[in-house]
C-alpha positions in Angstrom: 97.3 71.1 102.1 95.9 69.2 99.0 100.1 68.4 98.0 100.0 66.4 101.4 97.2 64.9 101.6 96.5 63.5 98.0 99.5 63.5 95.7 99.7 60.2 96.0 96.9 59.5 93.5 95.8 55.4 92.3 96.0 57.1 88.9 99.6 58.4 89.4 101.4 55.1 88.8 104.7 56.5 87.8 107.9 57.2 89.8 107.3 61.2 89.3 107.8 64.1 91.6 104.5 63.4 93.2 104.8 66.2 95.8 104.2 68.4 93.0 101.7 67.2 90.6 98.0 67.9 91.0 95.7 66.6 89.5 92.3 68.0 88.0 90.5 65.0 90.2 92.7 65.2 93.2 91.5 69.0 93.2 87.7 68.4 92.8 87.8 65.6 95.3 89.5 67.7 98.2 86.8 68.1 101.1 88.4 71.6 102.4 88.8 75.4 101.2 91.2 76.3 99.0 93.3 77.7 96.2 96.5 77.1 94.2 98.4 79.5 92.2 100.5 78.1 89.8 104.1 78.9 88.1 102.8 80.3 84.6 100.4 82.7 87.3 103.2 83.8 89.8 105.2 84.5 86.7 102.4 86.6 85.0 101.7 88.7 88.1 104.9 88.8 90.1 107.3 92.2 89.7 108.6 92.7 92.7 106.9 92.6 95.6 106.6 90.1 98.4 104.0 86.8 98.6 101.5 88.7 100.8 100.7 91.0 97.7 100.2 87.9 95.0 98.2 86.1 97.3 95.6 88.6 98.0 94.0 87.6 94.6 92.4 83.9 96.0 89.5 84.5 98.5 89.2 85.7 101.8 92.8 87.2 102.0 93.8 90.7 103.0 97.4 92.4 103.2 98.9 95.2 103.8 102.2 97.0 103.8 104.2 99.5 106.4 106.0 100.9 103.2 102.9 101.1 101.7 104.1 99.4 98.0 104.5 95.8 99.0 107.9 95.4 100.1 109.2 96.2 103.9 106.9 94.2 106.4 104.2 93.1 104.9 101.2 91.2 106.7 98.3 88.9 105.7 95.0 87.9 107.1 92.8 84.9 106.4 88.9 85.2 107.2 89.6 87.9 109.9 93.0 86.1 111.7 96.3 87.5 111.5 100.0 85.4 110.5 100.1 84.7 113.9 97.2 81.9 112.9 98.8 80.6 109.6 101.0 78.2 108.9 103.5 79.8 106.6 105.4 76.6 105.0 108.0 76.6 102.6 109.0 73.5 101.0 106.8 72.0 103.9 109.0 73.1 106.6 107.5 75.7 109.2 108.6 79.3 108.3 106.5 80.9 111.4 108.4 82.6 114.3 108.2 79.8 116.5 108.2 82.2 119.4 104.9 84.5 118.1 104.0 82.5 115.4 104.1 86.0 113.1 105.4 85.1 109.6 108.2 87.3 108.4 108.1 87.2 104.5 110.4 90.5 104.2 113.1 87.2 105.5 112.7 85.6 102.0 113.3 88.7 99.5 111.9 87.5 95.5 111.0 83.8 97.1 108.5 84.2 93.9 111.2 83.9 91.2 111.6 80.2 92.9 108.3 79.0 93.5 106.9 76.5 91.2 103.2 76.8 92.4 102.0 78.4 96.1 98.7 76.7 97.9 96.5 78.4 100.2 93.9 76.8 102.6 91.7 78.5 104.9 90.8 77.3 107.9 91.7 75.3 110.4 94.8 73.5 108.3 95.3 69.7 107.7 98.9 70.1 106.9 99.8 68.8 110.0 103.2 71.1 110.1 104.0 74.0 111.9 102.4 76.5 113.8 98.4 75.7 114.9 97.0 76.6 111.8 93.4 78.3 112.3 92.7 80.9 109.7 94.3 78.9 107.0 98.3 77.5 105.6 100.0 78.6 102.9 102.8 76.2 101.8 105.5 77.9 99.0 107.1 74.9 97.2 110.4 76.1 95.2 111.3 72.5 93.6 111.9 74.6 90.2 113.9 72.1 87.9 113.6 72.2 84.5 113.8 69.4 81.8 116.0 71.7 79.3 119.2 73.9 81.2 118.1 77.2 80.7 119.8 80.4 82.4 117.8 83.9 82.9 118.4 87.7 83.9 116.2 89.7 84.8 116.6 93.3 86.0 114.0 96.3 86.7 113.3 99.7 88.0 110.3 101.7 89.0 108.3 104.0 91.5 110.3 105.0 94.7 113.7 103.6 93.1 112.4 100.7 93.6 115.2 97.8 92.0 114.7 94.2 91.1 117.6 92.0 89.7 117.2 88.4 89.6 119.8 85.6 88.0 118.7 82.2 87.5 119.9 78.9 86.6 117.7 76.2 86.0 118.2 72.0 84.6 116.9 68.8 85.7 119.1 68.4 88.6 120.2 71.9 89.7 118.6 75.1 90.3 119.9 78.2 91.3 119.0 81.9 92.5 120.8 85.0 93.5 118.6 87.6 93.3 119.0 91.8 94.6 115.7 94.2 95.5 116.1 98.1 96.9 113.3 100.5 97.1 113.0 103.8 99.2 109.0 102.8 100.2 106.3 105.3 99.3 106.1 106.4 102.6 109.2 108.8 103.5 112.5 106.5 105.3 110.8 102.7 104.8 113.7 101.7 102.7 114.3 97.9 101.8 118.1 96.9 101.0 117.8 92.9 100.1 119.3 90.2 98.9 118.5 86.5 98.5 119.8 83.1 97.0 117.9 79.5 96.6 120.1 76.6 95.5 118.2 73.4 94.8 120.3 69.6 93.7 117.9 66.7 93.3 118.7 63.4 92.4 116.4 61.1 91.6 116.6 57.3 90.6 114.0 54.6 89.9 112.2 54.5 93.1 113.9 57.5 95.2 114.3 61.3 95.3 117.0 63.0 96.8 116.7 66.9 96.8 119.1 69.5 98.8 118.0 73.1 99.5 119.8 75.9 100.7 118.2 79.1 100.6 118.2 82.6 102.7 118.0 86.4 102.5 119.7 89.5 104.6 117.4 91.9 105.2 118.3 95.9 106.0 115.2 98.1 106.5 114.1 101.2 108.0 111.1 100.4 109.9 107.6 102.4 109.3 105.4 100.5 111.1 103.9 103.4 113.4 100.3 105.2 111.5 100.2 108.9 111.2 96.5 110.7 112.4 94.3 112.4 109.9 95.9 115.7 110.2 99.0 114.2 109.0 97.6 112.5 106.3 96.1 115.7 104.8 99.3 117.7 105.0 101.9 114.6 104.0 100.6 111.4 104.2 103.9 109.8 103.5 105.5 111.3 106.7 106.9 108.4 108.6 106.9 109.2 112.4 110.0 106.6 112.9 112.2 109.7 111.5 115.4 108.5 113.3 118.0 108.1 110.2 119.1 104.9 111.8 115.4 103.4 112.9 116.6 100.2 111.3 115.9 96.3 111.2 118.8 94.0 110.0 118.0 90.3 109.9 119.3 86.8 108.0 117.8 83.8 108.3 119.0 80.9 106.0 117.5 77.5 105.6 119.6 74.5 105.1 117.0 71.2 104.3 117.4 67.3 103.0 114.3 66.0 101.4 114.4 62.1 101.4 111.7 60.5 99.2 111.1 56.8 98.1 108.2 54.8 96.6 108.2 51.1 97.4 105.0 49.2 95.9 102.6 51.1 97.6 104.7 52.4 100.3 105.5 56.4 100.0 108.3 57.6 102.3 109.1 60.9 102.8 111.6 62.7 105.6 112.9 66.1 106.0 115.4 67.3 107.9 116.3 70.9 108.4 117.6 73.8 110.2 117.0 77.2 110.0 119.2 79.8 111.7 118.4 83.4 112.6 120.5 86.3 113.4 119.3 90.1 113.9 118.6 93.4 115.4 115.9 96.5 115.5 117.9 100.1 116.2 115.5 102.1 117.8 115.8 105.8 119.2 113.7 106.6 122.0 113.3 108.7 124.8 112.4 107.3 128.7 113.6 107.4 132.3 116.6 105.5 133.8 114.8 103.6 136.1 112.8 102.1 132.5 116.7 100.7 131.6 118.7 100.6 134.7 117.6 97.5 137.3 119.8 99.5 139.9 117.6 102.4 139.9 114.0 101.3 140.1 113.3 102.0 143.7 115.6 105.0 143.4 114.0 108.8 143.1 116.9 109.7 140.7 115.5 107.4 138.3 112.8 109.6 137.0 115.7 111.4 135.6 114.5 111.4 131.4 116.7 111.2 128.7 117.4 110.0 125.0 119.1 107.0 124.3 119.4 104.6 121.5 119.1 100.8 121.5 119.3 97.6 120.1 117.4 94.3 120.2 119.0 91.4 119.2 118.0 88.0 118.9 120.2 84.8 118.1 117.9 82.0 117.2 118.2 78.2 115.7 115.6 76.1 114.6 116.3 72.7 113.9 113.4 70.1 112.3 112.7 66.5 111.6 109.3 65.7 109.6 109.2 62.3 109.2 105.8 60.8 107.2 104.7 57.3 105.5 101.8 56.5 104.2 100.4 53.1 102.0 97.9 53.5 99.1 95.3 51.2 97.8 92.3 51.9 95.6 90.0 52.1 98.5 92.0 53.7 101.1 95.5 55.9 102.1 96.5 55.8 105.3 99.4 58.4 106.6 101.2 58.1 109.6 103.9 61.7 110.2 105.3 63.8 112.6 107.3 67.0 113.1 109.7 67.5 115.5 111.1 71.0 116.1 114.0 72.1 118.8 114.4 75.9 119.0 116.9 77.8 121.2 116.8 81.3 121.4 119.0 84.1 123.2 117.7 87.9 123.5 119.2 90.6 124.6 119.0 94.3 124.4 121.9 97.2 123.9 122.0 100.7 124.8 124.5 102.4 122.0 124.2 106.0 122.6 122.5 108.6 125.3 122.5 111.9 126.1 123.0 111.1 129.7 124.0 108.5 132.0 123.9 107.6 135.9 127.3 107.2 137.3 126.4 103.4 137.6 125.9 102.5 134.2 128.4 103.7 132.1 129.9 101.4 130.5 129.8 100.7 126.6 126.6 98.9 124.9 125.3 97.5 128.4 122.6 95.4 128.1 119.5 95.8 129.8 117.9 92.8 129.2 118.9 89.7 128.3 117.4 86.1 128.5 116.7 82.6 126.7 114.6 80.4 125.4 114.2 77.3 124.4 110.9 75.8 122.8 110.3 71.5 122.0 107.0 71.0 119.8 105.6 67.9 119.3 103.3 67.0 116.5 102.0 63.4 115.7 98.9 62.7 113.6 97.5 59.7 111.5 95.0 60.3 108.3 92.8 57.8 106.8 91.3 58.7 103.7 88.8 56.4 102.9 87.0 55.4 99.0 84.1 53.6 99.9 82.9 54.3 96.0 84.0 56.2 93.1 81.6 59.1 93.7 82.9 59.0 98.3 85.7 60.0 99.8 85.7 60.0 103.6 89.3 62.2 105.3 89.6 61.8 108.7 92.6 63.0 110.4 93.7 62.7 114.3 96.7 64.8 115.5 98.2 65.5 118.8 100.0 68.4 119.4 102.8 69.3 122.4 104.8 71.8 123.1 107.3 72.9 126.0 109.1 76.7 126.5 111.7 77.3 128.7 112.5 80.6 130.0 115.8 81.5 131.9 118.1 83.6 132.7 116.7 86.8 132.9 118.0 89.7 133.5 116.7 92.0 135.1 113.9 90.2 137.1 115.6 87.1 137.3 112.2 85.3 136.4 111.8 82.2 135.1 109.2 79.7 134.2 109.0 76.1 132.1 105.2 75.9 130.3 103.5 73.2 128.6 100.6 72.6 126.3 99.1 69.4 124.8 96.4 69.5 122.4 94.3 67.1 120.6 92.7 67.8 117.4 90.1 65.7 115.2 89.7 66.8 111.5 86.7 65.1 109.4 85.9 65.7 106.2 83.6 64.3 103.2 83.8 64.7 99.2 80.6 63.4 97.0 81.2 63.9 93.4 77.9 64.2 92.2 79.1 63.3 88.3 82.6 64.2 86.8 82.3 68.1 87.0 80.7 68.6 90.1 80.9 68.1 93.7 79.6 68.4 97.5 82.2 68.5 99.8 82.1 69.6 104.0 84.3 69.5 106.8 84.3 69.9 110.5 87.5 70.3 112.9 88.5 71.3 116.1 92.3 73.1 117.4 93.5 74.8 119.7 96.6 77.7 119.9 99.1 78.7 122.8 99.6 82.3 123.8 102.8 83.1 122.2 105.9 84.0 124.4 105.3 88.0 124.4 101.8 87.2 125.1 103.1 84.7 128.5 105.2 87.2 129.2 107.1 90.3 127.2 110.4 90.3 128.8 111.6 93.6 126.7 110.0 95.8 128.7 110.9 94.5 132.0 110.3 97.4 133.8 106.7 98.4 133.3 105.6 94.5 132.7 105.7 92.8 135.9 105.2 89.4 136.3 102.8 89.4 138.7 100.3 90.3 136.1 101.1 87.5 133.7 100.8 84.5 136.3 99.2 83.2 138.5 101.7 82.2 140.7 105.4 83.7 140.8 107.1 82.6 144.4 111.1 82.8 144.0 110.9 83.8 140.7 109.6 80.5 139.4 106.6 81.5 137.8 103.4 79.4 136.3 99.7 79.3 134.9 100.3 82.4 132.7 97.1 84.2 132.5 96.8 84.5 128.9 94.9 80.9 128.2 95.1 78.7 125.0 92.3 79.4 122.6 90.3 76.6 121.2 88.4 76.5 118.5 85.5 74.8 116.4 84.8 74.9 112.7 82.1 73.6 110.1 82.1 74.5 106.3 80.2 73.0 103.4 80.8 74.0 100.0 79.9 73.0 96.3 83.3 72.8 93.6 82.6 72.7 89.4 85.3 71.7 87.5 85.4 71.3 83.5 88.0 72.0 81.6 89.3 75.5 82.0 86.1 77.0 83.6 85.8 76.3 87.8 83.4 77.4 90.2 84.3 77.2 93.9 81.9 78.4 96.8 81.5 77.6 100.7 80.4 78.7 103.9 82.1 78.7 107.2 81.4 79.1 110.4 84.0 79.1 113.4 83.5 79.9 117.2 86.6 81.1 119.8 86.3 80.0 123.2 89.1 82.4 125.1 90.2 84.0 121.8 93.3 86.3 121.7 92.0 89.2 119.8 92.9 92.7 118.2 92.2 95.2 121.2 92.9 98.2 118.4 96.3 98.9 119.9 100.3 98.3 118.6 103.9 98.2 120.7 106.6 98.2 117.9 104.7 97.4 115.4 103.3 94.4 116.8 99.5 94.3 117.5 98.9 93.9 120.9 96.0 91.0 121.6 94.2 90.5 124.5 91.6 87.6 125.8 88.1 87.6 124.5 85.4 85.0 125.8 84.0 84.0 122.9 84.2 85.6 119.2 82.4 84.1 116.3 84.1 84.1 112.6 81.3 83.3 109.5 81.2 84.0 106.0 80.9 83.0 102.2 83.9 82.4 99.8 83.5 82.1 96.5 86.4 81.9 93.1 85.1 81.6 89.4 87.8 81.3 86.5 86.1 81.7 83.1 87.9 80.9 79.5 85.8 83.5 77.6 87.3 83.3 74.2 90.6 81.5 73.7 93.0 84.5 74.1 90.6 86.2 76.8 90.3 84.6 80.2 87.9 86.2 83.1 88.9 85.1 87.1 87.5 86.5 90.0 86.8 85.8 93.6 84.9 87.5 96.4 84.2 86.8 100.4 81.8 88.2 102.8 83.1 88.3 106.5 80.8 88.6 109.8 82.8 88.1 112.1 82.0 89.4 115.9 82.4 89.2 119.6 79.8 87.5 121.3 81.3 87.8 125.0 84.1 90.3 125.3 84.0 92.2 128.6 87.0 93.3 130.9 88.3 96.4 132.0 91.2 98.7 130.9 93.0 102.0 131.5 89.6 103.8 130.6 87.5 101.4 132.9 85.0 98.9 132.4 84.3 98.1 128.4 81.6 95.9 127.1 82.3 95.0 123.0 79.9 92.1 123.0 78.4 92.6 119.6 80.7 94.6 117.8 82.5 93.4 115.0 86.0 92.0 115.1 88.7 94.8 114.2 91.1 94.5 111.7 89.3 93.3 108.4 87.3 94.1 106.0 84.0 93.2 106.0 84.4 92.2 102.1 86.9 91.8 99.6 86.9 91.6 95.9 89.3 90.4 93.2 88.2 90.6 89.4 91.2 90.0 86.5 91.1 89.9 83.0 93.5 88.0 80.9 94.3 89.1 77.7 96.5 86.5 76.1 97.9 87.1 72.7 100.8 85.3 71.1 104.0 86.2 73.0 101.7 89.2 74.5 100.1 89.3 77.7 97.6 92.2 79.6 96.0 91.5 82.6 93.4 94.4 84.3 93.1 93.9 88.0 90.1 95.2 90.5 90.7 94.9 93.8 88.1 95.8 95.7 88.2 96.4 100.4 85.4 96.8 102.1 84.9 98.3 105.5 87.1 97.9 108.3 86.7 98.7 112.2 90.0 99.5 113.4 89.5 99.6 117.1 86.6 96.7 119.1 84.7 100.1 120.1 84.3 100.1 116.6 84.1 103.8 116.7 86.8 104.8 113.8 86.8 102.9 110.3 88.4 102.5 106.9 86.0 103.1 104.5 85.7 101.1 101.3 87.8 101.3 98.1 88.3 100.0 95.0 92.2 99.9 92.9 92.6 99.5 89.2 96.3 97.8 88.2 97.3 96.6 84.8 100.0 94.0 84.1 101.5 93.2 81.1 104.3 90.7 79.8 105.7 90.5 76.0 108.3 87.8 75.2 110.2 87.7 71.9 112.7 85.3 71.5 114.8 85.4 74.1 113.7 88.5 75.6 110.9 89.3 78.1 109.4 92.7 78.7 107.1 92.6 81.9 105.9 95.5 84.0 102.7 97.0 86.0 101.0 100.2 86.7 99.6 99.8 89.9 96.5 102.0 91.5 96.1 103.6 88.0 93.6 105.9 88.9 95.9 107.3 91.5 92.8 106.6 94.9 94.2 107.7 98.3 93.8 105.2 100.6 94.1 103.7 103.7 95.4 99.8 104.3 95.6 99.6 108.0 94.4 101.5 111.1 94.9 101.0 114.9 94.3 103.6 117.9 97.1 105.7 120.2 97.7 105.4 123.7 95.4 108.3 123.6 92.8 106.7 121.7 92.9 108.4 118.9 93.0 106.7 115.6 96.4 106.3 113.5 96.6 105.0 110.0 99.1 102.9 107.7 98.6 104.6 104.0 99.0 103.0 101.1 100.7 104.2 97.7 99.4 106.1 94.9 100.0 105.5 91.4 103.3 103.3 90.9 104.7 101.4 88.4 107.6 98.8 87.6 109.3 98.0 84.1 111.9 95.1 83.8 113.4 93.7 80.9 114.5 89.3 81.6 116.8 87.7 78.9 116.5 83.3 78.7 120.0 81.7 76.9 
């Protein structure tokens, strides 16, 4: 992320909060892919849905929504790969699932109202935090102090009884949140009942800052992850087919952190140390066989026996984190030296509450029939050099070395267990010519690998139909190792051309990345989650372009646009339906374009912004025989402040398109879509004192 790698500016000489300024050279002179959107943006464009929604207005970004108006799950993509290949930061500390590496953002309800700015990089990620980062990071900093004490309300309603109230408090030590956001969804039962607080105390004396962050959200949702086929969507496209009243997620996952900063000549120290604990449950009603839930009956003819039952998963997780990081500036050179440590422990289990019918064995109240833990060490060292061999050069190089250990145990019902380790090396390299003061050359070239995540090892919820001799290589006495899923490693080269005066920028690259052993989208989803399985090699290239341009002084054009082609070179296996052969086809999952085209209209104390947003094709399956076809959505924002009052609202997909955001295919391969909503709006009214 730029923040990390050159805050610490020679022309920043005072003892500010240098984590969060950015300057208009550090931007030019950054030799990698990205883009920053700022606190006077989020507050423009933010009503009331989640990050993944804002975001999709930089390049090369795509989300979608299960509710199908931006709250519930919602899920983001970068050049083609899915959260499971971002590093979601906030405040710099890893926010991924350290199990799956998914980012949850429906876990941090109105984390907008906090955030002082949001960056996004795509591609292989030199903040050297978290999760591999491959298709990009995106670090939310909420340090949102204020010079002058100021206190605000703000409270809304709109489409789908969809409810926003947010209280802040805000001076140059303290800053506080409690916020509260309901909507029934647009499609019928995806419900969101949240609520969220952020408390920030800094202090800050000559040479050191001292900031403490507590901050979390409960989450209570029905879930609506499963698509509906085209019949459906002709006769009621908001039918959710999870129609159980009680098909419910309930999660809360607070972060307690201590940010330790000091400047010492030309020393800059930073640690963090945080922990983040999680605590939750999906309800789920389904129908099976005994012998899918009851270890005694496996080998027994009874259990064929099919009934109803409903369950519970439950997880109970901790994540606890030191980042520790120096680094010395000169005029000619910085050199960083960081780490991140992270111990997670983890124990699963899962419930059955209620059935229709029961063997004589396993009566007794909420039994669980599975249950296991696990506990996961990562590793991460690196050391940067940037060098300044000239006003016009800057040379990055960065070196990091990655490990990580899981531990699974006690298992029930297999009684499997198995202890894996990886260890990764990754070089970065990257160079920035400024050609004169508005214009520069920049490229970069990295390499990075990823671990299978633990479902993909091994998914130990369904313990009856996934047996372990599948996932290893070896299993004798139930100690089990070499899973077959294998770490995919990577390769990247973009170069790219940045203009930069005054208000107007132009940013454009190209990229090219190649997957040796690549986990990819096979078209099909389990829960909600898609289900990826191991490609030989897959190819990810494109163009990426952003252009802001001031056209009069209360008028203001931005835009940005990407072109994906991304494929699979070598993907050949077999599956239920026999031998397949996708070599050629183009990667499922994304749209082959996307396009973003705003215009401000500032006024006074009145603002009106016009949104395009424009998706191009998408394959939803690698047979790439069913699509999503292109289409283009009209919104219009607006935001009036007068005195001490603000008026802000949207009306979103104006024209009223139907649409489609996501698509995958059945276990009878036929293909099942995520809709999105038709016209919507929100209107709130915020009072400052």
């Amino acid at each position: 992320m730029i923040n990390l790698l050159f805050q610490l500016q020679d022309t920043l000489k005072t003892y500010e909060l240098k984590e969060t300024i950015i300057t208009s050279s550090a931007i030019k002179s950054s030799p990698i892919s990205y883009s920053q959107v700022n606190k006077d943006e989020i507050s423009k464009l933010y009503t009331f849905f989640d990050v993944p929604y804002l975001l999709s207005r930089t390049p090369n970004l795509f989300f979608y929504s299960d509710a199908g108006n931006g709250l519930n799950y919602n899920y983001i993509k970068i050049r083609g790969f899915s959260d499971k290949y971002i590093s979601a930061l906030i405040n710099d500390i890893p926010t991924n699932d350290i199990e799956s590496g998914d980012i949850y953002w429906i876990d941090y309800p109105d984390i907008l109202s906090s955030a002082s700015y949001i960056q996004v990089q795509r591609g292989i990620g030199y903040a050297p935090y978290g999760i591999s980062a491959i298709g990009g990071v995106i670090n939310v900093v909420g340090f949102k102090f204020l010079e002058i004490s100021k206190t605000s309300i703000f409270s809304g309603y709109g489409s789908y009884r969809t409810f926003r109230f947010t209280s802040e408090y805000s001076s140059n030590n303290i800053y506080a949140r409690f916020s509260k956001m309901k909507t029934d969804g647009y499609r019928e039962k995806s419900w969101s009942d949240l609520y969220s607080y952020y408390i920030a105390l800094r202090k800050s004396s000559k040479n050191s800052i001292t900031t403490i962050v507590f901050h979390g959200g409960n989450e209570y949702t029905h879930l609506a992850y499963k698509g509906i086929d085209t019949i459906t969507l002709k006769q009621n496209r908001r039918y959710n087919p999870l129609s159980f009243d009680d098909e419910t997620d309930l999660f809360f996952r607070p972060h307690y952190e201590l940010h330790q900063e000091n400047f010492i000549g030309n020393l800059y120290i930073k640690n963090i140390i945080y922990a983040i604990i999680g605590n939750g449950r999906f309800r789920q009603k389904r129908n099976g066989s005994w012998q899918e839930y009851f270890y005694e009956l496996w080998n027994d003819p009874i259990g064929k026996t099919k009934f109803n039952l409903v369950r519970e998963r439950w997880v109970n997780e901790g994540d606890y984190g030191y980042i520790p990081r120096i680094s010395y500036i000169s005029n000619n050179y910085e050199f960083s030296l960081g780490a991140n440590f992270i111990y997670h422990k983890s124990e699963h289990y899962g419930l059955i509450l209620w059935a229709d019918s029961l063997p004589s064995c396993c009566r007794e109240p909420n039994r669980k029939y599975y249950y296991y833990n696990l506990d996961k060490v990562v590793a991460n060292a690196y050391l940067q050099l940037i060098l300044k061999p000239t006003n016009k050069l800057k040379i990055l190089t960065t070196y990091l070395n990655a490990y990580n250990q899981s531990k699974f145990y006690n298992y029930y019902p297999r009684g499997i267990e198995y202890n894996v380790s990886y260890f990764f090396p990754s070089p970065r390299f990257g160079i920035n010519y400024d050609i004169n003061e508005n214009l520069s050359l920049f490229l970069n070239t990295s390499l990075n690998s990823r671990e299978p995540g633990t479902r993909e090892i091994y998914d130990a919820q369904y313990p009856y139909w996934n047996d372990p001799k599948y996932d290893f290589e070896n299993c004798s006495n139930n100690n089990c190792s070499n899973p077959r899923k294998k770490p995919e490693n990577v390769r990247s080269f973009e170069i790219g051309a940045r203009y930069l005066r005054n208000k107007f920028n132009f940013d454009f690259n190209v990229y090219y990345m190649n997957f040796r052993d690549a986990l990819v989208f096979g078209g099909k989803v389990i829960d909600g989650i898609p289900i990826l399985t191991n490609a030989g090699i897959v190819e990810y290239k494109g163009i990426e372009l952003s252009l802001n341009v001031p056209i009069y002084k209360f008028l203001n054009l931005y835009s940005s646009f990407s072109y994906s082609n991304n494929k699979y070179i070598d993907f050949k296996g077999e599956d239920w339906n026999g031998q397949f052969d996708y070599s050629g086809n183009v990667v499922a999952g994304y749209p082959n374009y996307l396009i973003y085209l705003s215009l401000d209209f500032n006024y006074k104390s009145l603002t009106i912004i016009f949104e395009e947003r424009g998706v191009g094709k998408q394959f939803i399956d690698p047979s790439n025989r069913f699509t999503i076809e292109p289409y283009f959505i009209t919104n219009t924002i607006f935001n009036y402040e007068f005195k001490n009052f603000q008026l802000k609202g949207g009306i979103y997909n104006v024209f009223n398109k139907i649409y489609n955001q996501f698509g995958y295919i059945s276990d009878s391969n036929e293909p099942l879509f995520i809709p999105a909503a038709e016209r919507n709006f929100f209107l709130g009214l915020g009072l400052n004192f």
